[in-house]
C-alpha positions, -999 to 999 in steps of 0.1 A, spaced: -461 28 483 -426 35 494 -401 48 469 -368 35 470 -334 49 474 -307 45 451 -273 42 472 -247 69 464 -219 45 459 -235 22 434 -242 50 412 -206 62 411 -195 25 410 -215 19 374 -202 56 365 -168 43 374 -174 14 352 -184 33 324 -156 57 328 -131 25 321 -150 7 294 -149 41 273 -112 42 282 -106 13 266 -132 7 238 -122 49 224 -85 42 217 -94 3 201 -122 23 173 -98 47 165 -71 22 157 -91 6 133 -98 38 114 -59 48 116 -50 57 82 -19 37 69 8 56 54 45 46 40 67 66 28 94 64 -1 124 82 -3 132 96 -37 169 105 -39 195 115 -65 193 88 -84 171 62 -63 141 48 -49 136 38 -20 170 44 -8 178 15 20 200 -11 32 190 -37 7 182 -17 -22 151 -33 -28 131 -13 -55 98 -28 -44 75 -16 -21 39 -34 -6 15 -18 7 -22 -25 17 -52 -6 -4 -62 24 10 -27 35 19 -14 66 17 20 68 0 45 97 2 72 100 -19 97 122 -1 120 145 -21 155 143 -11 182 147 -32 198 177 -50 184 175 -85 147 178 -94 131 142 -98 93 131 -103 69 99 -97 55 86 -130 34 59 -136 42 46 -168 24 10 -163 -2 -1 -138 -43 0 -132 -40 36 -121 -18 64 -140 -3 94 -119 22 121 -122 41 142 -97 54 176 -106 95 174 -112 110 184 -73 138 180 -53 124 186 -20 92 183 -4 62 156 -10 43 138 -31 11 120 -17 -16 99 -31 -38 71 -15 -39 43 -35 -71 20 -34 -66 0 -66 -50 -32 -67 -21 -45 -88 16 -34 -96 27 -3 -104 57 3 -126 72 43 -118 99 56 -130 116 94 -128 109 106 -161 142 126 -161 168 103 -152 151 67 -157 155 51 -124 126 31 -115 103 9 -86 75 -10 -81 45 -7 -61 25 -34 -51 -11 -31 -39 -30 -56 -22 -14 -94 -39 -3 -79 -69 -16 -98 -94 -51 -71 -104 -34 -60 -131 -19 -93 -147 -20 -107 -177 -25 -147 -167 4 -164 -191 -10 -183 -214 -13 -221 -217 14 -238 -236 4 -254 -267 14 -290 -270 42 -298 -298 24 -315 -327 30 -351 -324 55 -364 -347 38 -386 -376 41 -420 -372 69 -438 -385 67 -465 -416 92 -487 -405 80 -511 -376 110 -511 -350 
């Protein structure tokens, strides 16, 4: 029985081949696994300190939020309504970071001066009361005259 030779160039062809798919397929896994992160600016005064002044900020679950410290007087992160309760330590520089998994709104507020934001997880609505279901007005009794 005669063995056979393998041809030099078709292994380093498939090697080749190899060599690109990993290329490609390595950078597309570790996108998906990329960690998500936003970060809030927590000022004299202010959250999230931008051009429209919006004090509400979505985010996906699983997202990692920093509140950055930048203003002149110390300031903190509370949670004072929501389906998770945290608490940063009072700062005015540095920050403060915690992934957030559970969905809903999150009402926060600086404990020391009162300014506040929301934080919105997922839809939103985790956390919501559902309003209830307006009762009907009683119906008026009927009348005794016949017009």
């Amino acid at each position: 029985m005669r063995r056979m030779r393998r041809h030099p160039l078709r292994s380093l062809a498939a090697l080749a081949l190899v060599a690109a798919l990993a290329a490609f397929a390595v950078p597309a896994l570790a996108s998906t696994h990329k960690k998500k992160t936003r970060i809030v600016k927590v000022g004299d005064f202010f959250f999230v300190h931008n051009s429209n002044h919006a004090t509400t900020v979505h985010v996906a679950p699983g997202t990692v939020v920093k509140w950055h410290f930048v203003g002149d007087a110390d300031h903190n992160v509370t949670v004072y309504d929501g389906p998770a309760k945290f608490h940063s330590k009072d700062r005015n520089s540095g920050f403060y970071t915690r992934r957030i998994f559970k969905q809903g709104t999150y009402k926060i507020e600086c404990t020391i001066h009162g300014f506040k934001m929301r934080l919105v997880v997922g839809d939103g609505s985790a956390n919501q009361n559902p309003s209830p279901t307006p009762t009907p007005p009683n119906p008026a009794p009927p009348s005794p005259y016949p017009y």
